[in-house]
N, C-alpha and C positions, 0 to 999 in steps of 0.2 A: 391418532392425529399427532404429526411431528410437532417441536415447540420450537417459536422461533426466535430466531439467531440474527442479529445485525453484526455485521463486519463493516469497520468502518477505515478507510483508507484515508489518511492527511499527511498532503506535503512539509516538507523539511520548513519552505515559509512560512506555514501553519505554528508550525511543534517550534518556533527556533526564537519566537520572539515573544514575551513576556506575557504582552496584555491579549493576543490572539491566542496564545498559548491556556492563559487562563479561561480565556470564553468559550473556549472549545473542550476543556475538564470541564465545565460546570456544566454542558448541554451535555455529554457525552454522558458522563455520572446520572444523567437527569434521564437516560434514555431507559425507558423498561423493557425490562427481560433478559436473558441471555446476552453478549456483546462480546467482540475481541475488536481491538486497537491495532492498528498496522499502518506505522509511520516509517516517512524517510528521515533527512536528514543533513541532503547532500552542501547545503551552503555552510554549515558548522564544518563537517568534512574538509572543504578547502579555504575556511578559514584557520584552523588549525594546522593544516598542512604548507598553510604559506608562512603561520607562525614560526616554523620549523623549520622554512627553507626549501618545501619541497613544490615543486609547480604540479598542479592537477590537468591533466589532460583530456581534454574531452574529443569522441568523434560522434555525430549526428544523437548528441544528447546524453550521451552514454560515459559515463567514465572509464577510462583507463585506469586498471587497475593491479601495479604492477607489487613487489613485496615491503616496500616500501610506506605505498600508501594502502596498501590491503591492514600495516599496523595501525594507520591514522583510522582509515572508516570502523576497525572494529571496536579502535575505542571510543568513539565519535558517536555509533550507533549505538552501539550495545552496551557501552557507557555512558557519556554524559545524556548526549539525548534522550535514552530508553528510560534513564531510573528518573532523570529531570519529571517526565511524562509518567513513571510509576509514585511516585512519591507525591505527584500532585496530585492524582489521584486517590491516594491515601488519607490526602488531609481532606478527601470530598466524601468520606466514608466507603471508596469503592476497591472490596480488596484483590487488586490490580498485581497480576506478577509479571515480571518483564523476560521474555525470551529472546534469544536467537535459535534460528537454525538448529543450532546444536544441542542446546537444550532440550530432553526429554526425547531427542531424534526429533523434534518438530519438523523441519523442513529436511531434505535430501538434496542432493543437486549434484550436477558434473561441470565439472569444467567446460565452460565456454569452446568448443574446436575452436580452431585459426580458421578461416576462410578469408575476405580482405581485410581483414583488420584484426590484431591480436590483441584483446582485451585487458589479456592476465586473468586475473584471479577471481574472474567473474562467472558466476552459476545459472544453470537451467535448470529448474525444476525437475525432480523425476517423480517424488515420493511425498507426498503429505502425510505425517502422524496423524489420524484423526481419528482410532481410539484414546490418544494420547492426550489430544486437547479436548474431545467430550468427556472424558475423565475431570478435567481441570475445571471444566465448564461445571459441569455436575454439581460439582464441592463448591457453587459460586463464587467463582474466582476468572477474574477477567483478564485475559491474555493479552500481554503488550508487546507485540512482537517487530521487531527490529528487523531491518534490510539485508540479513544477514543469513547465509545456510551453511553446510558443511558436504563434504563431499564423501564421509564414514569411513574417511583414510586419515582422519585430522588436521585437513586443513579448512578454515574457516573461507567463505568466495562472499564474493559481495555480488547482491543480486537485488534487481529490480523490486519497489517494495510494489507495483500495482499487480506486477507479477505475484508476486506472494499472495498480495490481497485476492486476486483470483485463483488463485490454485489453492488456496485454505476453503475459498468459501466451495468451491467442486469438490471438494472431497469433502467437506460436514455438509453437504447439501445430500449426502445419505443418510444422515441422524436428523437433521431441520432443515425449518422451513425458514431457509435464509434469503434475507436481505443484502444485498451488499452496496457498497455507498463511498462513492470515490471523490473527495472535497478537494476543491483548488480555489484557486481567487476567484473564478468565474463565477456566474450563477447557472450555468451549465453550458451544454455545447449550444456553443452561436453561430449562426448564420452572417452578423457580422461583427468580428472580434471588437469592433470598438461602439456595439451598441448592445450592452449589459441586455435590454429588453429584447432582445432576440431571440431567445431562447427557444430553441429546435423542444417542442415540449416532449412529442417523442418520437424515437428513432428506430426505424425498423432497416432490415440487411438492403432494401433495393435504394433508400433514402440514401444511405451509408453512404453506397458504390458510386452514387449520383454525386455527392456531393466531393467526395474522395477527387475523383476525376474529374471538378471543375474547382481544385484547388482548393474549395473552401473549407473543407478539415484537411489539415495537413501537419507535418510536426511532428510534437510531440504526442500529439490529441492521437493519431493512428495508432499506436501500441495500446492505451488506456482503454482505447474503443475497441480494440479487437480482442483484448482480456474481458471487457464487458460483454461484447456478446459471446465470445468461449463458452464464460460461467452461464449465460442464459439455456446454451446450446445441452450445457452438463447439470443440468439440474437446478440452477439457480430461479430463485422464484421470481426476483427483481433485482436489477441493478440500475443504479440512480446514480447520477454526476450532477455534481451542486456545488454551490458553494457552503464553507464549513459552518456559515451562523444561517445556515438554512438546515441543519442536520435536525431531525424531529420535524420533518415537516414534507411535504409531499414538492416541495418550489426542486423545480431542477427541468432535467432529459431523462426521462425513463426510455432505458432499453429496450426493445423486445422483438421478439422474431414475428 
């Protein structure tokens, strides 16, 4: 019998701000068994980048990410944010190491093609280490891994963290019986964005397309959904969309086919 694994995905609003920041280390620490951490980060990213003059650009959600500000997110992720979130973790008794991409080969990626729009310095997935992080897992040691991969030519790409969060959790979905768990302000996907009690409890592929096509998921909510069902389609045993002070708890949109 595999042993299981929560992956837990929290946005940059989550991780950026003090007091959500803390309530979300002490649930997280508080969750039993196995666990990896995979946060963004993106509103520190261009607050510091404006600190410095540089304007962030965005297209349909996405950051442009030219070699300029490819400096700011890696030190944005993979520094303040990443150790902010390994360090409070530390004082929670949970021993938390912080990665990127690069680290240990965790992640792999290539450069983004050009097709309409040229991103810069932004990654696709190709490759998951995941003897690499059951190694880490093993030796209980909780992986905090950052928005961030390499492309094994030395350059550092900045890449989606729900993407990360779903391509770690398909490749250790051959070693456990993983969970994975995508936290935003929501209390999960709603039917109508401005009534919290809505909550789609679950969502199957024909609901999706139905609802896809009369506008009412649209956005950013399309990429997050289609990483969720990926991982269900690749071995994932559940994924849940919640909100973060519902993490430990079953309140959300469970996935599934």
């Amino acid at each position: 019998m595999k042993q299981k694994l929560s992956i837990i995905k929290v946005g940059g609003k989550i991780v950026e701000e003090n007091t959500s920041l803390k309530a979300l280390l002490q649930t997280f620490a508080a969750l039993p068994g196995k666990k990896i951490l995979v946060h963004g980060g993106g509103r520190s990213a261009t607050k510091m980048a404006s600190s410095m003059g540089l304007e962030s650009k965005m297209v349909n959600g996405r950051r442009i990410t030219d070699e300029a500000m490819l400096r700011i997110v890696t030190m944005v992720y993979g520094g303040l944010v990443n150790k902010t979130i390994v360090a409070g973790l530390q004082a929670l008794g949970t021993n938390a190491l912080g990665l990127t991409g690069a680290d240990i080969n965790a992640i792999r990626s290539v450069k983004r093609p050009v097709e309409e729009v040229d991103y810069g310095f932004v990654g696709d997935v190709v490759q998951v280490n995941g003897t690499g992080l059951r190694d880490l897992l093993d030796l209980d040691i909780v992986p905090v891994m950052a928005p961030l991969t390499h492309d094994a030519k030395g350059t550092i790409l900045n890449t989606n963290a729900d993407t990360i969060a779903g391509e770690t959790a398909k490749e250790l979905a051959n070693y456990y019986e993983v969970t994975l768990v995508y936290c935003f302000e929501k209390n999960g996907v709603l039917l109508d964005e401005n009534e919290e009690d809505s909550v789609i409890k679950v969502l199957r592929p024909d609901l999706y397309a139905e609802l896809k096509e009369k506008k009412v998921i649209c956005g950013g909510m399309i990429p997050k959904l289609d990483n969720a069902f990926a991982a269900v389609q690749a071995g994932v045993k559940e994924v849940l969309i919640t909100k973060a002070s519902n993490l430990g708890s079953t309140n959300g949109t469970r996935i599934t086919l």
